[in-house]
KEDO-522802 format. One record per residue (C-alpha): residue number from 1; z, x, y. Coordinates in nm, 3 decimals, padded with zeros to 5 digits. Each point is the difference from the previous one (the first is absolute). Layout:
KEDO-522802
   pos        pz        px        py
   NUM         Z         X         Y
...
END
This chain:
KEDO-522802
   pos        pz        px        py
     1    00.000    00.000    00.000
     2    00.056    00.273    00.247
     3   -00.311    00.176   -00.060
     4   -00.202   -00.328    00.052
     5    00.189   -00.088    00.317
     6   -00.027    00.376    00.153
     7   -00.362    00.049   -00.084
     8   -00.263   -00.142    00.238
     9   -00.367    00.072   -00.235
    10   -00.049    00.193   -00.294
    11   -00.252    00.222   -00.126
    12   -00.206   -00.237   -00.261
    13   -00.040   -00.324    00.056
    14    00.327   -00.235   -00.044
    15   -00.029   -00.360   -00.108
    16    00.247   -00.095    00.291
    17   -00.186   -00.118    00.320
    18    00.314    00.125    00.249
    19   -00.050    00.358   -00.207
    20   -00.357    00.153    00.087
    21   -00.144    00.300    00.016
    22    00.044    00.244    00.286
    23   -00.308    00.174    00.059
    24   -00.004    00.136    00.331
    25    00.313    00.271   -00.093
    26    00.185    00.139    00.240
    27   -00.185   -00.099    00.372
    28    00.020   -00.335    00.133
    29   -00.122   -00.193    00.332
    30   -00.286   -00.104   -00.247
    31   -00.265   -00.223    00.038
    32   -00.359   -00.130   -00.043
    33   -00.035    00.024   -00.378
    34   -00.297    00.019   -00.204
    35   -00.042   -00.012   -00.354
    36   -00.279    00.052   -00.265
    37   -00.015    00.057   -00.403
    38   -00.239    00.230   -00.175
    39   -00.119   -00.082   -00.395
    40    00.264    00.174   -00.137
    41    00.277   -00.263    00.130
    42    00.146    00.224    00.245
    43    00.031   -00.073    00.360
    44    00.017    00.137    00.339
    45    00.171   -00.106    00.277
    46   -00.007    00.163    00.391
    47    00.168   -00.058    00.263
    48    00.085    00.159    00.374
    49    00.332    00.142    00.027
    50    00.150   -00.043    00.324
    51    00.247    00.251    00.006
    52   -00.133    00.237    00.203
    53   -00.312   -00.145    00.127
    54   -00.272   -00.179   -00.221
    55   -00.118    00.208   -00.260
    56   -00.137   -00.143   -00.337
    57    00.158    00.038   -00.333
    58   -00.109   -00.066   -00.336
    59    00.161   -00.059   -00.393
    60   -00.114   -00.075   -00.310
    61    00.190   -00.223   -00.259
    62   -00.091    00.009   -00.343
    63   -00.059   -00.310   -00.210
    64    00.373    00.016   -00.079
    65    00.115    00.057    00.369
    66    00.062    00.303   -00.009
    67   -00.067    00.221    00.334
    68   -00.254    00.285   -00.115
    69    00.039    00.215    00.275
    70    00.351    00.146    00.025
    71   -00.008   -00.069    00.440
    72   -00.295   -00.212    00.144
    73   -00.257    00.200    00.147
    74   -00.080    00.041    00.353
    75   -00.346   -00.136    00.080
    76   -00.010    00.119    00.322
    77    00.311    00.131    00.284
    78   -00.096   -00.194    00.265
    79    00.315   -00.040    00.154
    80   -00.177   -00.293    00.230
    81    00.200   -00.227    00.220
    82   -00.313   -00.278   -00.053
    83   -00.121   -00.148   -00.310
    84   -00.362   -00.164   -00.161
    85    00.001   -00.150   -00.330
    86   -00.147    00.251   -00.248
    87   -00.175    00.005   -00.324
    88   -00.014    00.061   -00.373
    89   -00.222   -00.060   -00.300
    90   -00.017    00.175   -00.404
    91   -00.300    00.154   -00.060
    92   -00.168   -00.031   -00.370
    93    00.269    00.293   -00.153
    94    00.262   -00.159    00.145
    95    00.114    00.185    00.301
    96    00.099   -00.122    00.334
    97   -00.173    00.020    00.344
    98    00.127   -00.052    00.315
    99   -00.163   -00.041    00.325
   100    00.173   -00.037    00.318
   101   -00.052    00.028    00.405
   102    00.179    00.323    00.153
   103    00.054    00.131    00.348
   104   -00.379    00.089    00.086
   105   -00.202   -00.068   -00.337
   106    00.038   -00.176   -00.330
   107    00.098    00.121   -00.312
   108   -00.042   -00.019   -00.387
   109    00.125    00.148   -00.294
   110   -00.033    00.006   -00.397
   111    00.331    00.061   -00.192
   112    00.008    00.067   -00.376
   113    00.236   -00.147   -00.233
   114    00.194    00.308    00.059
   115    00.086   -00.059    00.315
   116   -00.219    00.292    00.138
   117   -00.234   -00.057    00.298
   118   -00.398    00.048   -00.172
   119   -00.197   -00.001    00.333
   120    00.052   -00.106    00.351
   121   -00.210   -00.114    00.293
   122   -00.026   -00.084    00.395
   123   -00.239   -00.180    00.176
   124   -00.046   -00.095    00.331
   125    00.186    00.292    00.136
   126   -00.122    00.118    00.336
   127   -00.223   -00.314    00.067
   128    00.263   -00.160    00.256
   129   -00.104   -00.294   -00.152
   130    00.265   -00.288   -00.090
   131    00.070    00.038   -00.355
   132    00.165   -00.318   -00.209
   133    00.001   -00.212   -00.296
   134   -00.021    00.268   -00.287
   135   -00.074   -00.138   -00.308
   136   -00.110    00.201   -00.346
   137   -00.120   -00.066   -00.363
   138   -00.141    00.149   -00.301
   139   -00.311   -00.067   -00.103
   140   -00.133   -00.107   -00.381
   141   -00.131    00.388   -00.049
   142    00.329    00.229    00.107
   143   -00.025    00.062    00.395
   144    00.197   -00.150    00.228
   145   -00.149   -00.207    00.351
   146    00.200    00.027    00.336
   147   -00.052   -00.246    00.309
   148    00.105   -00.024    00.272
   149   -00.073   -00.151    00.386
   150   -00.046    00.259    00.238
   151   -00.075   -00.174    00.346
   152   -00.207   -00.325   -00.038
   153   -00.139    00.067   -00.307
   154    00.099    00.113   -00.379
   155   -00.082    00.289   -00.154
   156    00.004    00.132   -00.419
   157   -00.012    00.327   -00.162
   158   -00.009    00.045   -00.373
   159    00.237    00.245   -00.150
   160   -00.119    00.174   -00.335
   161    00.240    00.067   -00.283
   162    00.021    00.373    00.104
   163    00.079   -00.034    00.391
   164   -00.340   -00.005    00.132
   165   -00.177   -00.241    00.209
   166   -00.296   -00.213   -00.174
   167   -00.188   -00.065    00.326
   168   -00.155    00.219    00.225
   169    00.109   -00.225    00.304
   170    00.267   -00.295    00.036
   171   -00.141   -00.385   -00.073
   172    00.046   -00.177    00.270
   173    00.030   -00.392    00.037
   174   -00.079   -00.150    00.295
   175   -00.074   -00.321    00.210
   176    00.029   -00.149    00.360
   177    00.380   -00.003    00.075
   178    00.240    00.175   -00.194
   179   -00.018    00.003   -00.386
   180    00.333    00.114   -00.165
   181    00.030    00.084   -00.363
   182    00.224   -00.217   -00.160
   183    00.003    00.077   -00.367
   184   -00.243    00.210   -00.248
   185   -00.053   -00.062   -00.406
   186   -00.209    00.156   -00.245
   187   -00.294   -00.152   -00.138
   188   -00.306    00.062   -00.210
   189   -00.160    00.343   -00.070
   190    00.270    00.171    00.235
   191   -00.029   -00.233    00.293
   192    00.214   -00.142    00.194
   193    00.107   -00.319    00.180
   194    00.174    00.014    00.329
   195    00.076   -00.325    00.196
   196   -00.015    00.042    00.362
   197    00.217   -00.242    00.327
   198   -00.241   -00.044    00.266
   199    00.027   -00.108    00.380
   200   -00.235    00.038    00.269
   201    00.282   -00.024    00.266
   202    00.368    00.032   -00.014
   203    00.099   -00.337    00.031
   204   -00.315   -00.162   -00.228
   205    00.023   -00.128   -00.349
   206    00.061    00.289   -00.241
   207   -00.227   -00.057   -00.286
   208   -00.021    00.156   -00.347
   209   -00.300    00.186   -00.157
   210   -00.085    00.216   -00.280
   211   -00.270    00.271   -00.103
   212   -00.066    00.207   -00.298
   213   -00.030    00.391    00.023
   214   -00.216    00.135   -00.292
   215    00.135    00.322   -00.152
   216   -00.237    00.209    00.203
   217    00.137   -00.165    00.347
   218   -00.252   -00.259    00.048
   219    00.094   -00.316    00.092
   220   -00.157   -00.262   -00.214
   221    00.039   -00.329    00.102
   222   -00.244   -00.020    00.273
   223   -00.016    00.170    00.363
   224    00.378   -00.202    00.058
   225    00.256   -00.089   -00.182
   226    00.036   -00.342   -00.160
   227    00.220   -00.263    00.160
   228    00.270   -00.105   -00.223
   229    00.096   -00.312    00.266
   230   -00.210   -00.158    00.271
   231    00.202   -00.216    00.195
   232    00.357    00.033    00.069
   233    00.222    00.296    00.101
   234    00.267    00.253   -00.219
   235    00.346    00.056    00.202
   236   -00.001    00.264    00.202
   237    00.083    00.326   -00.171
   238   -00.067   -00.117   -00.351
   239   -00.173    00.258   -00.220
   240   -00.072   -00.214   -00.361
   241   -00.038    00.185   -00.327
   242   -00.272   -00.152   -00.244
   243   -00.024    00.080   -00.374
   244   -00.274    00.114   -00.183
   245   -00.226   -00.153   -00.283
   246   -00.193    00.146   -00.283
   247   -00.306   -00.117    00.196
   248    00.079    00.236    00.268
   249    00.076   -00.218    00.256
   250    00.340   -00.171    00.069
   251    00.216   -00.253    00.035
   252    00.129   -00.048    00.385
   253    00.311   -00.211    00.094
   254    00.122   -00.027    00.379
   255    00.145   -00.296    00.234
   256   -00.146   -00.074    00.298
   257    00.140   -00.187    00.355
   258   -00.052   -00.323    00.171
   259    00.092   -00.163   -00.286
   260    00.206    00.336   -00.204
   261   -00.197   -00.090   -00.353
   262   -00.024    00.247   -00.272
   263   -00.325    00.057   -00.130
   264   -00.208    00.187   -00.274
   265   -00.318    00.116   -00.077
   266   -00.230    00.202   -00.244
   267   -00.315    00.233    00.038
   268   -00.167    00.104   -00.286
   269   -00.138    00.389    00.001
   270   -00.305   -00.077    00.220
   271    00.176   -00.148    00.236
   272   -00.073   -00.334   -00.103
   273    00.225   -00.284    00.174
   274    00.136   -00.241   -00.308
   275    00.293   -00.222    00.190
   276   -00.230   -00.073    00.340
   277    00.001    00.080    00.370
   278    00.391    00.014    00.008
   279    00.113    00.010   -00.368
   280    00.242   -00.289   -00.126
   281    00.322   -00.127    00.145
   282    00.263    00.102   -00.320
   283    00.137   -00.418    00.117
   284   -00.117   -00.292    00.090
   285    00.359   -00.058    00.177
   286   -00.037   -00.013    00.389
   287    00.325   -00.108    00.110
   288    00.188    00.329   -00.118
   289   -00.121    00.355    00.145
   290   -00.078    00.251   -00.332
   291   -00.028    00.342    00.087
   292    00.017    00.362   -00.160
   293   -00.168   -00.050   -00.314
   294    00.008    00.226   -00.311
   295   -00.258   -00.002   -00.251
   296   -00.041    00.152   -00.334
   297   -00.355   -00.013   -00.189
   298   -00.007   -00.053   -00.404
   299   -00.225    00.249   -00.157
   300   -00.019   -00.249   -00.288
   301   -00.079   -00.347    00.115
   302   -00.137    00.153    00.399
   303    00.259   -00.293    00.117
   304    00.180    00.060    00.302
   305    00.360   -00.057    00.070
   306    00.151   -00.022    00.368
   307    00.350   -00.022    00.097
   308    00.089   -00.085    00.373
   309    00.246   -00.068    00.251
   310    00.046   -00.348    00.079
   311    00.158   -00.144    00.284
   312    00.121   -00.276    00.214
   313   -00.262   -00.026    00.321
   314    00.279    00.157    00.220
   315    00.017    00.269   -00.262
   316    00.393   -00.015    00.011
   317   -00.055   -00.025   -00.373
   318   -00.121    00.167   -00.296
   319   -00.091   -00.028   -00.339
   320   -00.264    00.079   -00.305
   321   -00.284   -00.135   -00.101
   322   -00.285    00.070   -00.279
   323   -00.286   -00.052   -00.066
   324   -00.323    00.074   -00.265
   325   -00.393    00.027    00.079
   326   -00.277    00.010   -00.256
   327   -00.314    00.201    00.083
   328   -00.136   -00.291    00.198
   329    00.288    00.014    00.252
   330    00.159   -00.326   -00.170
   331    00.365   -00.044   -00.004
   332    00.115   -00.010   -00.360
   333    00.384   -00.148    00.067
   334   -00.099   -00.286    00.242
   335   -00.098   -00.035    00.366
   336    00.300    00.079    00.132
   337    00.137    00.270   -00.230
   338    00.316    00.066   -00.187
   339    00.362    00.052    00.169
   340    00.159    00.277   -00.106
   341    00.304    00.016    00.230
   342    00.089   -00.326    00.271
   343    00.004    00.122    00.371
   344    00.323    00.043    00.135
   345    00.126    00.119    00.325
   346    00.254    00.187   -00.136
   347   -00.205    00.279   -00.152
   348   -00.317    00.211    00.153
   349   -00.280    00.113   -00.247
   350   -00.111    00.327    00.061
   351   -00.245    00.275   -00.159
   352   -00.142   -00.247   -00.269
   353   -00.173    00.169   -00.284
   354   -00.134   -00.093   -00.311
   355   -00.240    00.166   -00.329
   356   -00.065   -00.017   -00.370
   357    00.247    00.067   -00.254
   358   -00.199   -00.089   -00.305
   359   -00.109   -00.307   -00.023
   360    00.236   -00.117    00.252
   361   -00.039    00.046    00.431
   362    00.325    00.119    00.149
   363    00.093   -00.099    00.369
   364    00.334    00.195    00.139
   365    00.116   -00.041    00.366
   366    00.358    00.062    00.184
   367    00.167   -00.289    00.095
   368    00.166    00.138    00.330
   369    00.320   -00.184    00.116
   370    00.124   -00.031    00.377
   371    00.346    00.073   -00.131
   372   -00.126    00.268   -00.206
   373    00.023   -00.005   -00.398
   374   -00.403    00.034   -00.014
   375   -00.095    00.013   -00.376
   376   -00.339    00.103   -00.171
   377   -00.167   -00.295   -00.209
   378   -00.246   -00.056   -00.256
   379   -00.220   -00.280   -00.158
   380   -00.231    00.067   -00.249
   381   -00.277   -00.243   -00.111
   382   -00.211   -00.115   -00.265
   383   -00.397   -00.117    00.021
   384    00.054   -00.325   -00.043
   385    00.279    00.004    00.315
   386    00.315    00.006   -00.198
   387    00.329    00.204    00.071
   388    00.066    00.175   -00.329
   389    00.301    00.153    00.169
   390    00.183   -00.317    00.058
   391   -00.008   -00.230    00.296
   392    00.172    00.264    00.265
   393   -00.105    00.300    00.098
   394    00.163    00.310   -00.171
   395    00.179    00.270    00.174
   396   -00.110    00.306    00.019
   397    00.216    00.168    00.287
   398    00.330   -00.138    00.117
   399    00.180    00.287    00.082
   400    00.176   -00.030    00.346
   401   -00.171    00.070    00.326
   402   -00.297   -00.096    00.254
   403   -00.351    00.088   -00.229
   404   -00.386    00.049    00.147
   405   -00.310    00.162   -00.113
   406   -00.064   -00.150   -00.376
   407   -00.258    00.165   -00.153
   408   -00.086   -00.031   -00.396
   409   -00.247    00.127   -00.257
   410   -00.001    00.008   -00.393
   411   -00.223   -00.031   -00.270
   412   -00.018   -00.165   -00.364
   413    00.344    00.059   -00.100
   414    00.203   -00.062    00.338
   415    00.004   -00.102    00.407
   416    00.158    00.322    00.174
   417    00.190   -00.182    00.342
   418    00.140    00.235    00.282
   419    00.147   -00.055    00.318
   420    00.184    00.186    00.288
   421    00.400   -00.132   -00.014
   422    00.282    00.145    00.182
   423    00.314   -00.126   -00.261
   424    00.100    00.352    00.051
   425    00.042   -00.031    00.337
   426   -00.376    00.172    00.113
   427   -00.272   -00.126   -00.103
   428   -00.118    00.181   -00.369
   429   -00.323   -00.105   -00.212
   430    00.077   -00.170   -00.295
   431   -00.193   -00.164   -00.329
   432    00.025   -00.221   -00.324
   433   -00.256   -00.081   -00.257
   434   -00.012   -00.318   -00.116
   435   -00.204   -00.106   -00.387
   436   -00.217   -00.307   -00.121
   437    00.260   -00.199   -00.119
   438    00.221    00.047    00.328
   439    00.267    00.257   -00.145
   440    00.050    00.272    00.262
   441    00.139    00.386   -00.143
   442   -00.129    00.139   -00.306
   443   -00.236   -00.141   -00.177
   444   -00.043   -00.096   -00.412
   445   -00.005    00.301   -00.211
   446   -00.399    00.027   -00.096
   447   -00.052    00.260   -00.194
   448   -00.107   -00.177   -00.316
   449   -00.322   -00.147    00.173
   450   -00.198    00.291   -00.120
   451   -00.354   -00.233    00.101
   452    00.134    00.013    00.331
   453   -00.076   -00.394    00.080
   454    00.356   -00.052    00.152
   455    00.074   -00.194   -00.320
   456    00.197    00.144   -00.337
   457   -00.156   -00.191   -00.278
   458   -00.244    00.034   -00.344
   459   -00.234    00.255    00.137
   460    00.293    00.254    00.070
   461    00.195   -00.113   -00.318
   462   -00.390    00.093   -00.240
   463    00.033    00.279    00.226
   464    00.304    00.129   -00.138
   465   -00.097   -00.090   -00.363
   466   -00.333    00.173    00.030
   467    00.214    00.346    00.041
   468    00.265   -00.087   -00.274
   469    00.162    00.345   -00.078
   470    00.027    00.351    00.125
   471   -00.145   -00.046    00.354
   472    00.051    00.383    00.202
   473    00.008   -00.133    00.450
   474   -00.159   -00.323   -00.142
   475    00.063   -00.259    00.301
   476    00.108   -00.281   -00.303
   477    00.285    00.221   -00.052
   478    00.223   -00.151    00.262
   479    00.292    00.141   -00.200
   480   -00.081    00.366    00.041
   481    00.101    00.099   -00.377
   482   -00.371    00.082   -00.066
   483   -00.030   -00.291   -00.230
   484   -00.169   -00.308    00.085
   485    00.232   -00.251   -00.256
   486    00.233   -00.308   -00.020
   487    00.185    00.125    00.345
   488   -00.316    00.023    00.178
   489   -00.090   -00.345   -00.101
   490    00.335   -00.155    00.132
   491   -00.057    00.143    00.336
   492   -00.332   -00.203    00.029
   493    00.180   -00.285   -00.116
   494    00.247   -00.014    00.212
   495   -00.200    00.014    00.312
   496   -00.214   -00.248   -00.120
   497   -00.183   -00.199    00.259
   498   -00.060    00.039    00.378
   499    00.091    00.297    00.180
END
């Protein structure tokens, strides 16, 4: 009891939501988190440490939650008083790049799974150009692709594997008014797609458009970019994130003004328009405002599910909603979509996020109290718009103390959350997995699913009895005696099933 009580995290993950894992160490004054999981369910997490100025700092959990690096490691030692947002993406091994706006030029970097710093590069530097908005990704074949707006425009540089630059000069985006990168994905054949916020004055309506940069720089959608929306205007200062398809377009979600509707749309990999002028509403509802969507694309199906803010017209409340769309743009759970969580005006909804886990789309959020006691919460849901969860929303954080910046990431086997929190009195980065069937901590011992399917059944058990015998660093032999036999056999037995 007085361990529990005395400790704040722990190292691996803990199946207690008021007990996560500290990740930022030893620093705090930490926010803006990002997170993002390579294929070999490990994540990465960064975030700028305050302490003594803003400087970047990154750590790697394993699948287990275990920190891999024995201190985070410095990005860059900025020491800034100001701060942008930043960025960070795997590339196809697995390691983590990071883009971000300094003092006088933007930078990028590649970090192995080591922790040690592969290549790094500046651009912009001496142009006394204004420099914002960095954004990064790896592409389908290794490199990595920085952007970035550098006075009204956005530029890209490529990044091979080995340091150098891929093009001989930057690719630059352009149109009347000011064109600001917003987000960039990979595509097809080493493309990308970045999605741009354009105004033509200050005080105009800030629209949302797209373009796709071939792997030799070229951009490939036409002479401009592709509007996403038509008619209506984002809030000032949003930057939306899309997600990508195996078309090599993407899936775009945003909220506009006058009325605050969230809103979705999909281009194909030639830039083809499939949910009209101005996508589709994710409601039919008019009387509520629904803002701050999150949407997660099934590889399987290509249905699309959207979670979103919903609110009382005063916005002096705030709740959850879902919804599904088929290819077509059609809602799948009804006109109006599925409640999740009843507006209240007792609770704010901040930093909503949502993925795939499985089969399943994951939506996590902090509920932020006025009289503090803000928690981390999670719904997960099925394809058909069921809860498998249960009819609340599970914790994931409840630890004490004022929390901002949730960021998550994952792949087959878990959703990775993290968030800055300052339960120890400054404010420290902290994270908690959370499986398919809702169970946070470790997960079900799966070392008898020798097929690899996430399921311990007949094919691993014939497995096993195909090898009957003397079996020398045979992976049947779970036992380690050098004999696959009657013990082996019990261990696939009893984690029979799911896991």
């Amino acid at each position: 009891m007085l361990v529990a009580v005395a400790a704040p995290s722990v190292a691996e993950w803990s199946a207690d939501p008021a007990v996560n894992t500290l990740v930022s160490g030893d620093e705090g004054g930490c926010v803006i988190t990002h997170a993002a999981s390579g294929s070999d369910g490990a994540s990465w997490v960064a975030w700028y440490d305050s302490e003594t100025g803003y400087d970047i700092r990154l750590q790697r959990l394993d699948d287990a939650g275990n920190p891999v690096f024995d201190a985070p490691v410095l990005i860059e030692d900025q020491s800034l008083s100001w701060v942008q947002d930043y960025d960070m993406a795997v590339d196809t091994s697995g390691r983590c790049a990071v883009a971000w706006v300094g003092d006088s030029s933007v930078g990028a970097v590649l970090v192995d799974h080591d922790g040690s710093i592969l290549w790094s590069q500046e651009f912009g530097a001496g142009t006394g150009a204004y420099l914002g908005q960095a954004q990064v990704c790896g592409t389908s074949d290794g490199d990595v692709v920085v952007g970035w707006m550098q006075d009204e425009g956005s530029r890209f540089q490529r990044v091979r594997e080995n340091g150098d630059l891929a093009w001989l000069s930057e690719t630059t985006i352009s149109v009347a008014g000011t064109l600001i990168v917003s987000d960039i994905e990979p595509s097809t054949n080493g493309g990308v797609v970045a999605s741009f916020v354009h105004y033509t004055n200050f005080q105009g309506a800030k629209r949302l458009k797209a373009q796709r940069i071939s792997a030799s720089g070229s951009a490939t959608w036409g002479l401009a970019p592709v509007d996403v929306f038509i008619s209506g205007s984002l809030q000032y200062g949003a930057f939306p994130e899309f997600i990508p398809d195996d078309t090599g377009g993407g899936v775009f979600a945003w909220y506009e003004v006058s009325p605050l509707m969230a809103r979705l749309q999909w281009i194909d990999g030639d830039g083809t328009i499939w949910w009209g002028g101005s996508g589709v509403a994710v409601t039919n509802e008019t009387s509520m405002v629904h803002v701050n969507p999150a949407a997660s694309l099934d590889p399987e199906s290509g249905e699309v599910t959207v979670f979103w803010v919903r609110q009382n017209s005063q916005q002096s409340t705030a709740g959850v909603q879902m919804n599904r769309f088929n290819g077509e743009g059609l809602p799948l759970w009804g006109d109006a979509g599925i409640q999740v969580v009843f507006p209240s005006s007792q609770f704010s909804i901040l930093d909503l996020q949502s993925g795939q886990l499985g089969e399943l789309v994951v939506a996590g959020w902090i509920r932020a109290s006025a009289i503090g006691g803000d928690s981390v919460l999670a719904v997960a849901a099925t394809a058909e718009g069921a809860t498998p969860w249960g009819l609340g929303t599970t914790a994931i954080g409840t630890g004490s103390g004022d929390k901002s910046d949730l960021a998550t990431a994952g792949d087959a086997g878990q959703r990775v959350l993290c968030w800055a929190d300052d339960r120890d009195g400054s404010s420290g980065i902290f994270a908690q997995n959370i499986h398919e069937d809702g169970t946070l901590g470790p997960g079900a011992d799966c070392t008898a699913d020798l097929s690899g399917d996430g399921l311990v059944g007949a094919d691993d058990l014939l497995a096993v009895i195909a090898v009957w015998g003397p079996c020398l660093s045979c992976p049947e032999d779970f036992t380690g005696d050098d004999q696959v036999g009657t013990d082996d056999l019990l261990v696939v037995l009893a984690q029979w099933g799911p896991c």
